[in-house]
PyMOL Python script that loads the backbone (N, CA, C, O; Angstrom):
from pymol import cmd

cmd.read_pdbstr("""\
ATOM      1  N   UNK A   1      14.210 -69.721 -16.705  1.00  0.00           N
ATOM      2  CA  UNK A   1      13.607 -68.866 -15.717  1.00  0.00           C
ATOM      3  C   UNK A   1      13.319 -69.632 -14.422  1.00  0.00           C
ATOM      4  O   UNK A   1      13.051 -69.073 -13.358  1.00  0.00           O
ATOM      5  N   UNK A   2      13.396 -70.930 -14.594  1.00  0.00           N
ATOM      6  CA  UNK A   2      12.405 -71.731 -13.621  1.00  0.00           C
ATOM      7  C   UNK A   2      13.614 -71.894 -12.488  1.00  0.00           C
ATOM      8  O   UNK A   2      13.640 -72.005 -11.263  1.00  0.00           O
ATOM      9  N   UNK A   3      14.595 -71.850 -13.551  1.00  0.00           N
ATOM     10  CA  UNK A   3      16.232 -72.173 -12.486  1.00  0.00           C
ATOM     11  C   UNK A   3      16.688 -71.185 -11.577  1.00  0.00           C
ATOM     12  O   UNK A   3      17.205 -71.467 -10.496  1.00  0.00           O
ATOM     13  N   UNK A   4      16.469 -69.784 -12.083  1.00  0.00           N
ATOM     14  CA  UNK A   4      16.571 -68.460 -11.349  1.00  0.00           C
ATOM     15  C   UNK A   4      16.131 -68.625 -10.362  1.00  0.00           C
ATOM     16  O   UNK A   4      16.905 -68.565  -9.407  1.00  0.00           O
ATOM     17  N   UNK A   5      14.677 -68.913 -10.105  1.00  0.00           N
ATOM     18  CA  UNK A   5      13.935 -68.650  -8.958  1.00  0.00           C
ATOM     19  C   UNK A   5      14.007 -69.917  -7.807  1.00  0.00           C
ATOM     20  O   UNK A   5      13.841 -69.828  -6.591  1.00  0.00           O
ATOM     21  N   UNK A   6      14.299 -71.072  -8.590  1.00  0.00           N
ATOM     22  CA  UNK A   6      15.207 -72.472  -7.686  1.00  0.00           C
ATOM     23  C   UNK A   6      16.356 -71.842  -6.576  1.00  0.00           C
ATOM     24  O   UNK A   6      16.588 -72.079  -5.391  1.00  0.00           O
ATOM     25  N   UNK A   7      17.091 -70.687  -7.839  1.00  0.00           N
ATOM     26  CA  UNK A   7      18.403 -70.559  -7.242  1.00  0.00           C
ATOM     27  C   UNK A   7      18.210 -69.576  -5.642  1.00  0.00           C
ATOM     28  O   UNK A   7      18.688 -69.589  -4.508  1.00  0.00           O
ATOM     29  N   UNK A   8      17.198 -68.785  -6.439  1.00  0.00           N
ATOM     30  CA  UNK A   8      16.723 -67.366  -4.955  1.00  0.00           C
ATOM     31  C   UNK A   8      16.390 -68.134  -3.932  1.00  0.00           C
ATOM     32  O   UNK A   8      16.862 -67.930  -2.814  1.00  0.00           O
ATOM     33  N   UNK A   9      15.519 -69.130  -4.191  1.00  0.00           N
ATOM     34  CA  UNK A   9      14.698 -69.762  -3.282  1.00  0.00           C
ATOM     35  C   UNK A   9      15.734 -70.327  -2.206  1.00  0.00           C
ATOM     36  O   UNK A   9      15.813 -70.129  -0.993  1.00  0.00           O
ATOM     37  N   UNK A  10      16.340 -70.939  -2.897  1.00  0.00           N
ATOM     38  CA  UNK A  10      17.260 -71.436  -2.040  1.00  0.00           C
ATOM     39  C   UNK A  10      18.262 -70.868  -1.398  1.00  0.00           C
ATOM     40  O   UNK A  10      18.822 -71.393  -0.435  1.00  0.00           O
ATOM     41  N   UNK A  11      18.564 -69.750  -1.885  1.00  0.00           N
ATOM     42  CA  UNK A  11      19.633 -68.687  -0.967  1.00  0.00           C
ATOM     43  C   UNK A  11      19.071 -67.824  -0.098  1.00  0.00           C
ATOM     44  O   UNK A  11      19.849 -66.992   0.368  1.00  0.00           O
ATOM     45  N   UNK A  12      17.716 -67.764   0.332  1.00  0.00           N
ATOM     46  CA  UNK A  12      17.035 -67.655   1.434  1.00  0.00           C
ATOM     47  C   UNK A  12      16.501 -68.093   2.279  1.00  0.00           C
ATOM     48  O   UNK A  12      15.867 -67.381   3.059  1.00  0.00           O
ATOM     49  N   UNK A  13      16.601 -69.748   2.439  1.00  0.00           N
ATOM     50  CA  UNK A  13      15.892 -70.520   3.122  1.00  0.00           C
ATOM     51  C   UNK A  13      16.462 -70.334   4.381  1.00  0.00           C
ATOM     52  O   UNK A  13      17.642 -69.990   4.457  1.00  0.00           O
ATOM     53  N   UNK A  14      15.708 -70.536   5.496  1.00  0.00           N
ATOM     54  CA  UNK A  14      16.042 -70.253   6.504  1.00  0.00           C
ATOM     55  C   UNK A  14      16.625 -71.647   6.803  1.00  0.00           C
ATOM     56  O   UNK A  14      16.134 -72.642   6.270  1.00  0.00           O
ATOM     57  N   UNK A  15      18.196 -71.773   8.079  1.00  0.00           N
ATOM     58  CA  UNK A  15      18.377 -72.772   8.354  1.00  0.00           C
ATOM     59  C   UNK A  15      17.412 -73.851   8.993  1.00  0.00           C
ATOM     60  O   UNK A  15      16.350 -73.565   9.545  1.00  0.00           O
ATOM     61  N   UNK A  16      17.900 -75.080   8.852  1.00  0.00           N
ATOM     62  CA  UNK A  16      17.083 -75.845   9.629  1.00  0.00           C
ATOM     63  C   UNK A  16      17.790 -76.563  10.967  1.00  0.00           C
ATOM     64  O   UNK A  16      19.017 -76.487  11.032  1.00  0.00           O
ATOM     65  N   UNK A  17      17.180 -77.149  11.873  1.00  0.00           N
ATOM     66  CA  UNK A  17      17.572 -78.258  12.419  1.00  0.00           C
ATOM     67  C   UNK A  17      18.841 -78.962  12.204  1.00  0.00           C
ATOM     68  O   UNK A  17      19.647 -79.059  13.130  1.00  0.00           O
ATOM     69  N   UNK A  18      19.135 -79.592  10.734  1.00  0.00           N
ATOM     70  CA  UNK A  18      20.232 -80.482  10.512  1.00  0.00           C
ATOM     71  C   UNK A  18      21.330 -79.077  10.435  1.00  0.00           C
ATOM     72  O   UNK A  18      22.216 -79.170  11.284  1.00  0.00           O
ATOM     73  N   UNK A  19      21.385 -78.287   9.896  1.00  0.00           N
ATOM     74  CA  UNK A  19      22.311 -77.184   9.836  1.00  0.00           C
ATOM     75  C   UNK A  19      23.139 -76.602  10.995  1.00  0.00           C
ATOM     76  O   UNK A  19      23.907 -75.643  10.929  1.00  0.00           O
ATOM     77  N   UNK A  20      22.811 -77.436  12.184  1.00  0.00           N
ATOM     78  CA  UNK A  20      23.196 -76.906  13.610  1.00  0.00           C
ATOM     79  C   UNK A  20      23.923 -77.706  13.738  1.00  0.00           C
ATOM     80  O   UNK A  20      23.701 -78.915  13.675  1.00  0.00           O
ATOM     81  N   UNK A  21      25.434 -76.900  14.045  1.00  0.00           N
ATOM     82  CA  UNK A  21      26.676 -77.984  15.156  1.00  0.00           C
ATOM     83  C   UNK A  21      25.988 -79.394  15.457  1.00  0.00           C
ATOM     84  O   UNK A  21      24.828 -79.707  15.722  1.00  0.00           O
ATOM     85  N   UNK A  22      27.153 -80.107  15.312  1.00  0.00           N
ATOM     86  CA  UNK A  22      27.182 -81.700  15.760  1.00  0.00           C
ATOM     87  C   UNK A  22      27.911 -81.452  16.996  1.00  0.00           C
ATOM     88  O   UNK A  22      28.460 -80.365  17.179  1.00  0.00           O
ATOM     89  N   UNK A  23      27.960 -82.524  17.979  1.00  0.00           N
ATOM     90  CA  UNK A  23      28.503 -82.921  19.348  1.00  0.00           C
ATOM     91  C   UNK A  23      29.529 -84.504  18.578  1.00  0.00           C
ATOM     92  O   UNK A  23      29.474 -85.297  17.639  1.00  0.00           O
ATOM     93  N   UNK A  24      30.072 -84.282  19.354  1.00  0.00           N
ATOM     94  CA  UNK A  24      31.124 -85.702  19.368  1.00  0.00           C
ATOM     95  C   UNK A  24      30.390 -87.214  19.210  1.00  0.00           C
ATOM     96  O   UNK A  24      30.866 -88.201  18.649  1.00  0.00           O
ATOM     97  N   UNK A  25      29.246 -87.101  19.796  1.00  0.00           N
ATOM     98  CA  UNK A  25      28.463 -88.140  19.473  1.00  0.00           C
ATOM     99  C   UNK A  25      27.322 -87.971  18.086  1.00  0.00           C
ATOM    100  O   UNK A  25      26.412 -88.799  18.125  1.00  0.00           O
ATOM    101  N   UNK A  26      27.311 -87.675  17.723  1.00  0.00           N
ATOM    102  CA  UNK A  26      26.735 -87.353  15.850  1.00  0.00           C
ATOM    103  C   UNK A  26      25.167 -86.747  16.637  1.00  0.00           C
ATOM    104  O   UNK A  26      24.214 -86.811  15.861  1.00  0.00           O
ATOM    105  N   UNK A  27      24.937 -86.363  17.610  1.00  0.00           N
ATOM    106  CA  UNK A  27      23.946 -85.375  17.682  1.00  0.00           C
ATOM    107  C   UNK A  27      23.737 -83.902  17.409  1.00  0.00           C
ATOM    108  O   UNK A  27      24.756 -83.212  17.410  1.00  0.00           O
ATOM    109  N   UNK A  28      22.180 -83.109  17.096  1.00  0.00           N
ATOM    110  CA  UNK A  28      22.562 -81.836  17.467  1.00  0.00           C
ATOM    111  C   UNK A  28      23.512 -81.110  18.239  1.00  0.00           C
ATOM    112  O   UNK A  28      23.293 -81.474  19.394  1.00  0.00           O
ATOM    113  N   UNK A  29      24.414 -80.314  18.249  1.00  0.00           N
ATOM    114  CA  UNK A  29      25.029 -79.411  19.510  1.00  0.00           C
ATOM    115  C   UNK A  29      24.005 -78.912  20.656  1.00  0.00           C
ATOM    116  O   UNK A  29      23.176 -78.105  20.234  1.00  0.00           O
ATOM    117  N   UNK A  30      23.945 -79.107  21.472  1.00  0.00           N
ATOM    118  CA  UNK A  30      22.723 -78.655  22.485  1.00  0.00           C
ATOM    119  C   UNK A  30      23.780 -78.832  23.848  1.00  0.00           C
ATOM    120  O   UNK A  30      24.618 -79.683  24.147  1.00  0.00           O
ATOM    121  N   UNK A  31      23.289 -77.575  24.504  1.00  0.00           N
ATOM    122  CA  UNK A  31      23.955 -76.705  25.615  1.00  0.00           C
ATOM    123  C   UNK A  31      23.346 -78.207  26.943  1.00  0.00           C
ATOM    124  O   UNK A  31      22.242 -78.751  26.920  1.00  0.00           O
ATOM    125  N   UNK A  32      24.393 -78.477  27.841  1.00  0.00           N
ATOM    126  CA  UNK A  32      24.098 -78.834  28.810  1.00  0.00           C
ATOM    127  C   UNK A  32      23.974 -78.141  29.914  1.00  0.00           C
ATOM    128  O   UNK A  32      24.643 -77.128  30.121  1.00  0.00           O
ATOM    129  N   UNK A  33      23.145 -78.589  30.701  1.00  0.00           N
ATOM    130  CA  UNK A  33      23.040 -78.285  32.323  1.00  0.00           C
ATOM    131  C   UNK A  33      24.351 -78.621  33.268  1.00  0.00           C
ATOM    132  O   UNK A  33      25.345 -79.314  33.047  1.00  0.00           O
ATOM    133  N   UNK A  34      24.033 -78.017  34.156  1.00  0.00           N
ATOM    134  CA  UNK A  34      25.532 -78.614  35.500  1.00  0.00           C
ATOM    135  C   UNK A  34      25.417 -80.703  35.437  1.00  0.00           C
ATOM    136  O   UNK A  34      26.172 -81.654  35.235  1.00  0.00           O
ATOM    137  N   UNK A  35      24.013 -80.454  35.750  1.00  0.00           N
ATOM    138  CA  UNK A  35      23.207 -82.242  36.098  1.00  0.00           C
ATOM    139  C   UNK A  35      24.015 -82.872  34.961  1.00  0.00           C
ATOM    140  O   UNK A  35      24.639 -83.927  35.079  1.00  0.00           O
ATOM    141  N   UNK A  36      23.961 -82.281  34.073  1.00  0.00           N
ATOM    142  CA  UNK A  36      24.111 -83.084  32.647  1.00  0.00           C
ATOM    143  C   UNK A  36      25.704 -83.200  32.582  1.00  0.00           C
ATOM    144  O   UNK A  36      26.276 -84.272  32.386  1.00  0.00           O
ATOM    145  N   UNK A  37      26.208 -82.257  32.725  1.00  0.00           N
ATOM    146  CA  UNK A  37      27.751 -82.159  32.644  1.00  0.00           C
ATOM    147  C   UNK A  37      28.447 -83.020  33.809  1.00  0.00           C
ATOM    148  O   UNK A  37      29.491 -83.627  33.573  1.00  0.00           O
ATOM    149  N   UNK A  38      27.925 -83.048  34.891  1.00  0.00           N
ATOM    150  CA  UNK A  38      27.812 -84.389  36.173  1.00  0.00           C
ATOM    151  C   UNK A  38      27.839 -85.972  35.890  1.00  0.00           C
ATOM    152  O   UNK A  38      28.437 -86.910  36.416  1.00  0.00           O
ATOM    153  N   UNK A  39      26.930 -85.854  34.831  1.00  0.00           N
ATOM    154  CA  UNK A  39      26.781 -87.149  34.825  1.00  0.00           C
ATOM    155  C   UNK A  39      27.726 -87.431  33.813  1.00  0.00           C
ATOM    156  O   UNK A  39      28.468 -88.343  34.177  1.00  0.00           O
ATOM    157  N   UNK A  40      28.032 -86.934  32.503  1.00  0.00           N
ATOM    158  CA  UNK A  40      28.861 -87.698  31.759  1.00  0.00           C
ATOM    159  C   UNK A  40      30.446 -87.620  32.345  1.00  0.00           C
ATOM    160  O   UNK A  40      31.271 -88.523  32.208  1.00  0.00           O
ATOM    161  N   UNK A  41      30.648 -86.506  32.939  1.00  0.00           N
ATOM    162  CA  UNK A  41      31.921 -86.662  33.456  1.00  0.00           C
ATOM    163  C   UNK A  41      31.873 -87.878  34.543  1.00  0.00           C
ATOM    164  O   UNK A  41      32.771 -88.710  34.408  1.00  0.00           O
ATOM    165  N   UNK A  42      31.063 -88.062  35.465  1.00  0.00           N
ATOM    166  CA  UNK A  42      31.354 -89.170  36.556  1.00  0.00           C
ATOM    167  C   UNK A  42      31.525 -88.404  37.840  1.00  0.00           C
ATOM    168  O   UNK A  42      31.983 -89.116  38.733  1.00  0.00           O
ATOM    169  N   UNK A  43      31.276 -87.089  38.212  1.00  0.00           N
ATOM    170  CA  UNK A  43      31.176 -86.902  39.202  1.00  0.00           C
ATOM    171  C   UNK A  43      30.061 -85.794  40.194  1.00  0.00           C
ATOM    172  O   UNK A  43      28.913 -85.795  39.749  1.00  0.00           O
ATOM    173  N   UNK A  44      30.224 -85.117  41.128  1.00  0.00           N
ATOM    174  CA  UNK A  44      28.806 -84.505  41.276  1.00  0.00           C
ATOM    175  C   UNK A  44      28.718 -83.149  40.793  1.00  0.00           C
ATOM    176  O   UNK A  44      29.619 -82.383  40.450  1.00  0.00           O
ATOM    177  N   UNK A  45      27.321 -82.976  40.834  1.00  0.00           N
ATOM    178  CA  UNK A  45      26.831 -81.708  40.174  1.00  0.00           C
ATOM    179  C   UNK A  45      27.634 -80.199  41.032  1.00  0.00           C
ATOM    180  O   UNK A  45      27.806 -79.210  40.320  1.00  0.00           O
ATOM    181  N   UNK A  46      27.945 -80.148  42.081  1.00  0.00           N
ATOM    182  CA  UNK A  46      28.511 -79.351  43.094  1.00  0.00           C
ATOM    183  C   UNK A  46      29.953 -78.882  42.307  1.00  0.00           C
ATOM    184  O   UNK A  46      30.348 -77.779  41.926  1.00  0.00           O
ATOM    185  N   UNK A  47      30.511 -80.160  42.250  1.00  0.00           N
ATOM    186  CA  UNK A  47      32.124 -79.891  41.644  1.00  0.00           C
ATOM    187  C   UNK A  47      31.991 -79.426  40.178  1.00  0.00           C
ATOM    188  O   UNK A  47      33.104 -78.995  39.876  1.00  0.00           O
ATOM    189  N   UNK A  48      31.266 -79.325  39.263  1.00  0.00           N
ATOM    190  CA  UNK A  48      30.851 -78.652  38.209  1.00  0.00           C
ATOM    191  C   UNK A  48      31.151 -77.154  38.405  1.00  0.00           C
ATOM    192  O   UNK A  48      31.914 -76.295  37.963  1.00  0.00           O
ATOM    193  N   UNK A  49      29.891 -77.325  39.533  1.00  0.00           N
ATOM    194  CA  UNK A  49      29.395 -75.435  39.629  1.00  0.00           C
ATOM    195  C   UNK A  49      31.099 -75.202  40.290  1.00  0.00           C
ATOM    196  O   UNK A  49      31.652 -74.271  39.705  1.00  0.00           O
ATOM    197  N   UNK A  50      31.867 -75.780  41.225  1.00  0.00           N
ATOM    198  CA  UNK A  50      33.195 -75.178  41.336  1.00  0.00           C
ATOM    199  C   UNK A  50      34.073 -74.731  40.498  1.00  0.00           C
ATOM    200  O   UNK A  50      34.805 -73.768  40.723  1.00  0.00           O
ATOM    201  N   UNK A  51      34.059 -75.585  39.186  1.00  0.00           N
ATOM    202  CA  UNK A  51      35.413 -75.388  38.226  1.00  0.00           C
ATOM    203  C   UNK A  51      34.729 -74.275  37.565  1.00  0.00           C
ATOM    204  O   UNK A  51      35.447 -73.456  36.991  1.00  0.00           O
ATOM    205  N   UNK A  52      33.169 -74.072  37.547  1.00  0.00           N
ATOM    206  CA  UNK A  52      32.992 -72.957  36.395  1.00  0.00           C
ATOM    207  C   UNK A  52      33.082 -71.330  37.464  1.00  0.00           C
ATOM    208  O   UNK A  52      32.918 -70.209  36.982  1.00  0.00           O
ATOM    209  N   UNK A  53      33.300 -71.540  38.565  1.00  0.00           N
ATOM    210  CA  UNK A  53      33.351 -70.638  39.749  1.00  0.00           C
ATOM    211  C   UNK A  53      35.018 -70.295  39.604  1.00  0.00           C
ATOM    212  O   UNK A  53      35.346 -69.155  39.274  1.00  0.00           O
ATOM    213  N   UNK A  54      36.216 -71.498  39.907  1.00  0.00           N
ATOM    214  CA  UNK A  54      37.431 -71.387  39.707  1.00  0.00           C
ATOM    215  C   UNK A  54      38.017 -71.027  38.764  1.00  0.00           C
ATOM    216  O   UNK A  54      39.230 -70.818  38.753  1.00  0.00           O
ATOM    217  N   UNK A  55      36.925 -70.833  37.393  1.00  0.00           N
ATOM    218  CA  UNK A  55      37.593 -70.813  35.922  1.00  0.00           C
ATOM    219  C   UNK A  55      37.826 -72.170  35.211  1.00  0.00           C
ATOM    220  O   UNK A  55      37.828 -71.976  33.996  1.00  0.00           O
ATOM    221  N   UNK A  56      37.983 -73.208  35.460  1.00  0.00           N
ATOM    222  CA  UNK A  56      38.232 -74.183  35.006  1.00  0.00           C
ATOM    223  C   UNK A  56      37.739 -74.819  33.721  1.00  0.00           C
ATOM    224  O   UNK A  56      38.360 -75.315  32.781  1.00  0.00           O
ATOM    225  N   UNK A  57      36.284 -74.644  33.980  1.00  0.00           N
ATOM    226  CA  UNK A  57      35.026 -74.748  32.809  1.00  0.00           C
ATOM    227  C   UNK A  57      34.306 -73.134  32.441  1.00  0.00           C
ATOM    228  O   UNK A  57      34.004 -72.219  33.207  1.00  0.00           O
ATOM    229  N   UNK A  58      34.213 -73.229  31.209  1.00  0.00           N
ATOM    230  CA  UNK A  58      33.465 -72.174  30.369  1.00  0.00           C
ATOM    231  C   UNK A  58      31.852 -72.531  30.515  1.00  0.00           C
ATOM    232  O   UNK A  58      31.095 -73.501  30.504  1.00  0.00           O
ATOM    233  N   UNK A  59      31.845 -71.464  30.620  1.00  0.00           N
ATOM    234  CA  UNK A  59      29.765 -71.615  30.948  1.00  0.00           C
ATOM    235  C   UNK A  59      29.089 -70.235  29.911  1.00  0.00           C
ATOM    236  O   UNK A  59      29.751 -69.358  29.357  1.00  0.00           O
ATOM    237  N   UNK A  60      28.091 -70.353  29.898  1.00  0.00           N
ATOM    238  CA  UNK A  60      27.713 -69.495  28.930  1.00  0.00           C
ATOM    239  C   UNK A  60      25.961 -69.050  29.590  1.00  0.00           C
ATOM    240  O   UNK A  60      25.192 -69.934  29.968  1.00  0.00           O
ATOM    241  N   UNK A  61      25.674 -67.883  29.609  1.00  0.00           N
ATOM    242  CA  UNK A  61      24.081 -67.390  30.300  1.00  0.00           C
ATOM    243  C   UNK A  61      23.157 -68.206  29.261  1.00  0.00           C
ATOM    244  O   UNK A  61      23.256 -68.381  28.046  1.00  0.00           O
ATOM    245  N   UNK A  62      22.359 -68.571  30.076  1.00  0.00           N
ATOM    246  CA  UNK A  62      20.805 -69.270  29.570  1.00  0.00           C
ATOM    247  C   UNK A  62      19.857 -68.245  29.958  1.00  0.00           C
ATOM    248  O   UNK A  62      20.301 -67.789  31.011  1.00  0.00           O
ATOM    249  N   UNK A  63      19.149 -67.850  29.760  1.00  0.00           N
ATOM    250  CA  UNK A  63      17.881 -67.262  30.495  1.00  0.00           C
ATOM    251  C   UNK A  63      18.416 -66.141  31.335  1.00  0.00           C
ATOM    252  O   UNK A  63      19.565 -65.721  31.202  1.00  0.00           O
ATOM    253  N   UNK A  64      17.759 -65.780  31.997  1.00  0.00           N
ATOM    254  CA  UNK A  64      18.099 -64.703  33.371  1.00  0.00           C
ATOM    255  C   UNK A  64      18.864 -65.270  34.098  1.00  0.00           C
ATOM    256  O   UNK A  64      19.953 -64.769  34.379  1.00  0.00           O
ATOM    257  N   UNK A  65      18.498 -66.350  34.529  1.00  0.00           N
ATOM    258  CA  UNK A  65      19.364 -67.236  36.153  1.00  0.00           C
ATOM    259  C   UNK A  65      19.777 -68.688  36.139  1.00  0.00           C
ATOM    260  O   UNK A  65      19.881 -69.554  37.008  1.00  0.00           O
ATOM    261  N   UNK A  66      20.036 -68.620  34.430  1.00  0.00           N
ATOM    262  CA  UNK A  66      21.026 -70.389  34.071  1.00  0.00           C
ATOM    263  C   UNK A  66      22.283 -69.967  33.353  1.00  0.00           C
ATOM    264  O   UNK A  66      22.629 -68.955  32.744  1.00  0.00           O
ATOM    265  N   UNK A  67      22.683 -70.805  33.572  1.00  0.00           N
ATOM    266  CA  UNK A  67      23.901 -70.942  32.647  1.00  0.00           C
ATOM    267  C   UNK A  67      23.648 -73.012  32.187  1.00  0.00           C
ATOM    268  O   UNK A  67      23.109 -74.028  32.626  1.00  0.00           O
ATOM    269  N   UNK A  68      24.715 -72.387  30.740  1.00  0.00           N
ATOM    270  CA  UNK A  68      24.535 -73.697  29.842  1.00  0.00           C
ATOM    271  C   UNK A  68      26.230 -73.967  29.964  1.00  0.00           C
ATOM    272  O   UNK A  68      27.059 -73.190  30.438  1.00  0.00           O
ATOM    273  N   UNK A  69      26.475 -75.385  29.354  1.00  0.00           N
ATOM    274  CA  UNK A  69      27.755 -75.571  28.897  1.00  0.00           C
ATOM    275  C   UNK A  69      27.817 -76.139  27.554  1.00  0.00           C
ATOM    276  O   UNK A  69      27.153 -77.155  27.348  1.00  0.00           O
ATOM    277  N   UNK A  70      28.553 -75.609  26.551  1.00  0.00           N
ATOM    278  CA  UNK A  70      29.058 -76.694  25.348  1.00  0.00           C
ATOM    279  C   UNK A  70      29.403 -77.846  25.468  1.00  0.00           C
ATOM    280  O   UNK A  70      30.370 -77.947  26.223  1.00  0.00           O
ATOM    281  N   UNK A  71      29.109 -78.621  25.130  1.00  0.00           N
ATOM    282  CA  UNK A  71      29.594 -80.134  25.194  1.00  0.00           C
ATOM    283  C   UNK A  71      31.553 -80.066  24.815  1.00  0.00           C
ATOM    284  O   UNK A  71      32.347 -80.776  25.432  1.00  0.00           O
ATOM    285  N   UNK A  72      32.060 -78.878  23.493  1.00  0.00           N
ATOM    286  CA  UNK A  72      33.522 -79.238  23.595  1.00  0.00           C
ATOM    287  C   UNK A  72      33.947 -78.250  24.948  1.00  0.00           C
ATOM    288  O   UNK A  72      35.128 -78.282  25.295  1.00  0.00           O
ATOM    289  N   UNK A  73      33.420 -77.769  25.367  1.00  0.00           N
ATOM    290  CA  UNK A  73      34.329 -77.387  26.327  1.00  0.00           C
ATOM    291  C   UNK A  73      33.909 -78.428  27.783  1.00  0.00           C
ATOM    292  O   UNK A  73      33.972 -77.763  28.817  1.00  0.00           O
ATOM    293  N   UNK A  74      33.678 -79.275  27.913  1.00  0.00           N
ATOM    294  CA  UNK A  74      33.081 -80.180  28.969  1.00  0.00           C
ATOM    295  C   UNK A  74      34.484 -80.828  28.003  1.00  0.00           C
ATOM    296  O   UNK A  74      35.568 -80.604  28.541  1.00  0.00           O
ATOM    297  N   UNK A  75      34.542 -81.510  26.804  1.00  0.00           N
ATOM    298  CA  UNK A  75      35.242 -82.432  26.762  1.00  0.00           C
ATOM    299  C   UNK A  75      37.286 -81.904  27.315  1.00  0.00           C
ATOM    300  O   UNK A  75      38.349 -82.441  27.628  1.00  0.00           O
ATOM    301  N   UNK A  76      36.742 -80.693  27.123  1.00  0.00           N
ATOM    302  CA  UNK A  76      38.228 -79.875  26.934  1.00  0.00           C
ATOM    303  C   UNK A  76      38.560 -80.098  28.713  1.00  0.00           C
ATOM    304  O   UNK A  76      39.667 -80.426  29.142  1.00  0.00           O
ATOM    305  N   UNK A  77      37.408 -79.853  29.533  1.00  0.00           N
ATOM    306  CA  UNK A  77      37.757 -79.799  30.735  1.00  0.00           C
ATOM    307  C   UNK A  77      37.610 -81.473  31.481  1.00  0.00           C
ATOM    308  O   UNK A  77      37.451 -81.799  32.658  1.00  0.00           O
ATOM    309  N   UNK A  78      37.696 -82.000  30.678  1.00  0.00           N
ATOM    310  CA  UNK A  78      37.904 -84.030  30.912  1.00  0.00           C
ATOM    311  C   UNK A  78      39.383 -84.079  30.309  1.00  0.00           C
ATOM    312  O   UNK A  78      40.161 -84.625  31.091  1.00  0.00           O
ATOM    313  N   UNK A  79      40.008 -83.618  29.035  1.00  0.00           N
ATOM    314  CA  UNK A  79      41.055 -83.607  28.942  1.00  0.00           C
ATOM    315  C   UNK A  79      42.235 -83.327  30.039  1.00  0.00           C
ATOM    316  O   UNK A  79      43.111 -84.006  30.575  1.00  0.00           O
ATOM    317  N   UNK A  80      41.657 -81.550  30.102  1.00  0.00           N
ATOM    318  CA  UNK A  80      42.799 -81.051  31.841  1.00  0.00           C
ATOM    319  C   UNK A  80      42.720 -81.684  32.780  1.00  0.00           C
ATOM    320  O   UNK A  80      43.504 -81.415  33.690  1.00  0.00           O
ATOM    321  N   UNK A  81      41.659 -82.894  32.984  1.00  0.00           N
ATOM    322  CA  UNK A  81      41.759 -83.356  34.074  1.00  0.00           C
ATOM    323  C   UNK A  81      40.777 -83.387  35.364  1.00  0.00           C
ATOM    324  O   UNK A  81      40.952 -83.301  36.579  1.00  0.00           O
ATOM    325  N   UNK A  82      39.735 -83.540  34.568  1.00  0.00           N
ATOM    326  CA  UNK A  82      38.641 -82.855  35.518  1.00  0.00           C
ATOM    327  C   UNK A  82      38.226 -84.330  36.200  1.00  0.00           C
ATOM    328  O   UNK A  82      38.477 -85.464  35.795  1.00  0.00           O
ATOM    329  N   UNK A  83      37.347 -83.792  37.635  1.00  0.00           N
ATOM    330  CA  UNK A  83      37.658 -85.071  38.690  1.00  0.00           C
ATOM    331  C   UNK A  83      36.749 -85.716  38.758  1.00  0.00           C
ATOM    332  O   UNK A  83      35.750 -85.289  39.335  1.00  0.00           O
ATOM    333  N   UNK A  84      36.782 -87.139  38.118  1.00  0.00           N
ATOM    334  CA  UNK A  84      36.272 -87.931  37.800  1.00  0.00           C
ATOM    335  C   UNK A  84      35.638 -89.299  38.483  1.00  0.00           C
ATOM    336  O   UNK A  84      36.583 -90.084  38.567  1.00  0.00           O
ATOM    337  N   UNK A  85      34.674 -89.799  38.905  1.00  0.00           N
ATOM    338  CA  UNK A  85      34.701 -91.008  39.819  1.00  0.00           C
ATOM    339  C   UNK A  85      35.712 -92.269  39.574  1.00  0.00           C
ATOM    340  O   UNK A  85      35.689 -92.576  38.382  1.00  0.00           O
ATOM    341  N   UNK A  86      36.383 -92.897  40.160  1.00  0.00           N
ATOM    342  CA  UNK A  86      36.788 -94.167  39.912  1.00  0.00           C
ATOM    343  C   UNK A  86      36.015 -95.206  40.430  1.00  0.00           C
ATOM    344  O   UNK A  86      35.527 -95.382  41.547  1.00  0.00           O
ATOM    345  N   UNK A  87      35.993 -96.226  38.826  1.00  0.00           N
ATOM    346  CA  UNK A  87      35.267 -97.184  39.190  1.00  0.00           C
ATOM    347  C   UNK A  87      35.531 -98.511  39.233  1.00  0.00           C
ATOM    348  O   UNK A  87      34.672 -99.299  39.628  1.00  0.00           O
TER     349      UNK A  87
END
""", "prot")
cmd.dss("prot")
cmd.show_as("cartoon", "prot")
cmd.util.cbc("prot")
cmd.orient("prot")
């Protein structure tokens, strides 16, 4: 009987924390900002907001008046070629 209710228990638990998408770097998945997507690519926050204006980058609504980005689609748009500082 004791195993039954192990078993319920556990097929209702609500997810946690660890249960959420990984990022390429073994972190949670967590939505970046333009700032944020700026900096790991290497270039400015301006040319961000362009490619997601041109289509280039996928953006997704935050709130009323943000938008977020996925980290794979930031990496997807470093693949095509996105413009990068040289250093």
């Amino acid at each position: 009987m004791a195993e039954t209710a192990d078993r319920e228990t556990e097929a209702v638990r609500k997810p946690s924390v660890n249960d959420r998408p990984r990022t390429s770097d073994g972190g949670p998945g967590k939505l970046l900002t333009a700032f944020d997507v700026a900096e790991r690519v290497g270039c400015h926050e301006e040319s961000v907001r362009r490619a997601y204006l041109c289509g280039q980058l996928k953006r997704q609504r935050f709130g009323v008046r943000s938008w977020r980005f996925h980290p794979s689609d930031v990496e997807d748009w470093i693949r095509r070629g996105a413009p990068t500082r040289i250093s």
